[in-house]
N, C-alpha and C positions, 0 to 999 in steps of 0.2 A: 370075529365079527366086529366092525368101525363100531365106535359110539356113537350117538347122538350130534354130538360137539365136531366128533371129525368129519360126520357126513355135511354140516351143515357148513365148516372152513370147507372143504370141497366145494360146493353148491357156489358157494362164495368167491373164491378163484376163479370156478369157468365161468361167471358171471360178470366179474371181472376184466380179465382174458375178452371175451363176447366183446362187451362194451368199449376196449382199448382199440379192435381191431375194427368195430365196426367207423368208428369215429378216425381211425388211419385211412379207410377209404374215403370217407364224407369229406376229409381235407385233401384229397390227391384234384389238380384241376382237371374239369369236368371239360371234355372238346366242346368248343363253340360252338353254334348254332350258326349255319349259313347265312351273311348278310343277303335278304333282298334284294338292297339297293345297289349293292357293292355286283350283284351278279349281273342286273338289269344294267351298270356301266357296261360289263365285260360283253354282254351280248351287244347293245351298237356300238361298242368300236371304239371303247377307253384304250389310251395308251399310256399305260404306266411304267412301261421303258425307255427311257430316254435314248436308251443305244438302240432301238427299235427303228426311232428314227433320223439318228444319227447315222443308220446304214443306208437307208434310204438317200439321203444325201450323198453317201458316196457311190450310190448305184445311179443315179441320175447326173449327179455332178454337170448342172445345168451351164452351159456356154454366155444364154441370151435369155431375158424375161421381156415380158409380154409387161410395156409400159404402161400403167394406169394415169389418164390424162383426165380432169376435167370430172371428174367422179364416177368414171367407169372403163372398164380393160374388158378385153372380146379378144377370145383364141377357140382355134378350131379344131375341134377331136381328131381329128384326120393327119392333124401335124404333131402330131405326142408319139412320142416311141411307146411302142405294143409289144407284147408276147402274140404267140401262139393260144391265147385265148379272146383273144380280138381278131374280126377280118374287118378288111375295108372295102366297102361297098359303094354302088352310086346309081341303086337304086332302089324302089321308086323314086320319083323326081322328087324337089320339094327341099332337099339338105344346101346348105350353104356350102362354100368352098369346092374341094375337089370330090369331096366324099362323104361317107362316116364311116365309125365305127361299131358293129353289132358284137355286144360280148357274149360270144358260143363256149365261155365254162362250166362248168357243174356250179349250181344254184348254190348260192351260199346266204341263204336267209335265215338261219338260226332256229334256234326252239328257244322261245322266251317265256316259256311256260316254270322252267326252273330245274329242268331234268339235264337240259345237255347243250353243251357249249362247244362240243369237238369243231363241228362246224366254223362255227366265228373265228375262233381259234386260230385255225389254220388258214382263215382270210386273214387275219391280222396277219401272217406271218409269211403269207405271200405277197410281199410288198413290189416283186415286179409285176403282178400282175395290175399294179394298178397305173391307170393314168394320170402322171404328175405335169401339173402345168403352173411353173416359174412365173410369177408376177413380182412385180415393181410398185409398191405401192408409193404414190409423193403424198395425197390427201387424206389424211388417217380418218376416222369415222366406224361406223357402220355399212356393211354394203349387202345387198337383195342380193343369192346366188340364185342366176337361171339357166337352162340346158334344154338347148334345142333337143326334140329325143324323139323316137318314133318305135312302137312296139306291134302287135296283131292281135293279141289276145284284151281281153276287156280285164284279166288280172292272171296272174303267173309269169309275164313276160315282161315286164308296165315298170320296174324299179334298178336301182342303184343305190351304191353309198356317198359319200361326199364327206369330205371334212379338209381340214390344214393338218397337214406336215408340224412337228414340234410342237404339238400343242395336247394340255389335258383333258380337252372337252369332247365328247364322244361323236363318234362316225354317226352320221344322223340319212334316214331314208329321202332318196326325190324319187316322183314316179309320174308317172302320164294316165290319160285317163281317154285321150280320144283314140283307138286303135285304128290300124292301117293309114294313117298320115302323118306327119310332121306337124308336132307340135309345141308348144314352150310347157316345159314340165305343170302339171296340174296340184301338184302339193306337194308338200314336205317342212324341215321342221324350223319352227318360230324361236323358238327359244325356250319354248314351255309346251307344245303336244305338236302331231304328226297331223292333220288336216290336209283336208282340198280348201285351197288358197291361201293354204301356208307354206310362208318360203322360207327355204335355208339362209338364213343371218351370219355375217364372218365379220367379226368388231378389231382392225385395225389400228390400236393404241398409238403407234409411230411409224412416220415410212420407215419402208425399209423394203428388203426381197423376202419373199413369203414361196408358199408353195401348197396350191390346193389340191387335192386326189379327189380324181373319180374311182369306185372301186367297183366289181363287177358284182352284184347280186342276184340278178334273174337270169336266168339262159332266155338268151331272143331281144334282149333291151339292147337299142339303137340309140347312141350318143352323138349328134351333131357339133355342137356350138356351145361352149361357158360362155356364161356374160357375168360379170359382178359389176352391180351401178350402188349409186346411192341413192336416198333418197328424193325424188321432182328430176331425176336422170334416165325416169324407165322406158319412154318416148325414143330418143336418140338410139339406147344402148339396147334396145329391141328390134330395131328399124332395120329391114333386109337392107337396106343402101348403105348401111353400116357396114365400114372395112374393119378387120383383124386387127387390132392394136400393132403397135410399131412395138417390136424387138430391140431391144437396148443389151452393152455385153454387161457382163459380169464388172461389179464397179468393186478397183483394186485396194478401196480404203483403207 
């Protein structure tokens, strides 16, 4: 039978032991906690690959941009190269140009609730589905984006993405609000929330060639017309008498 003495060096050891092994876990790192905000980028349409859109440029490998004159550029959906998830239409009446374009893909609107992303995902990385339209900017600024658009439902068919080509700021929503007609988009985003009568902003620091996408989000939304104006330019660069910006080539500098 142990002594007194040895039961208690026993007692002593596994307590010990206990205490070394508990405190080897307590320092192992702990996985982090999902960022929020970091997620809320990923659902509208952060691009934090650069070869993302590096590939996109060489899938477009634009000829001619659409010259911005005077504080605003005008091109028409109908002239952008499409997949198989765009058809172009010419009717009802009411669209500019020869046509439009209605995007008939699977809905790619996200869960932005914090569960799941597969969705977005796989819009980011279907980059020919989207429609890229080359501009020319000479007067750097700020510029109002707007899009002729026409949809039938009063919400489920009503929206799209929008953002620039190489750039960190995220894919942001436009959408319409009058069904069964031709209309100039009815909201989208400011810089700081998603509203009716807010519109998508694209800030310009130096001319140069740029490259805006439309991307397809609703099944049933109908794309006319981009306009991007500036500020005291929304008169002219809205005005059905208004022609399509002049095409300039690729400059070999």
């Amino acid at each position: 039978m142990k002594s007194p003495l040895s039961l208690s060096i026993l007692f002593i050891s596994i307590f010990t032991a206990l205490n070394t092994l508990t405190a080897a876990e307590s320092s192992e790192p702990k996985p982090k906690k999902k960022n929020p905000s970091a997620y809320f980028d990923n659902y509208w349409g952060h691009d934090p690959d650069p070869d993302m859109s590096e590939r996109a440029f060489e899938l477009t490998n634009p000829s001619t941009y659409y010259l911005e004159k005077e504080g605003y550029v005008i091109a028409e959906c109908e002239d952008q190269p499409f997949n198989q998830n765009w058809v172009l239409l010419n009717e009802p009446e009411g669209f500019f140009g020869n046509g439009y374009l209605k995007y008939i893909g699977e809905n790619l609107q996200g869960n932005h609730d914090g569960h799941n992303t597969d969705i977005h995902v796989q819009y980011q990385q279907n980059i020919q589905d989207r429609l890229l339209f080359p501009i020319r900017i000479t007067t750097p600024g700020t510029y109002r984006a707007r899009v002729h658009v026409i949809h039938h439902e009063k919400d489920g068919d009503n929206d799209a993405w929008i953002n620039l080509m190489r750039t960190p700021r995220r894919a942001t929503r436009l959408g319409g609000k009058n069904p069964g007609q031709f209309h100039w988009n009815a909201f989208g985003w400011d810089g700081t929330q998603i509203w009716d009568g807010k519109f998508n902003t694209f800030t310009f620091e130096v001319p140069g060639d740029y490259i805006v996408y439309i991307g397809g989000r609703s099944h049933g939304f109908g794309v006319d017309r981009l306009v991007l104006h500036k500020d005291g330019k929304q008169e002219i660069a809205l005005d059905p008498s208004t022609p399509a910006s002049d095409r300039v080539p690729v400059s070999n500098d």
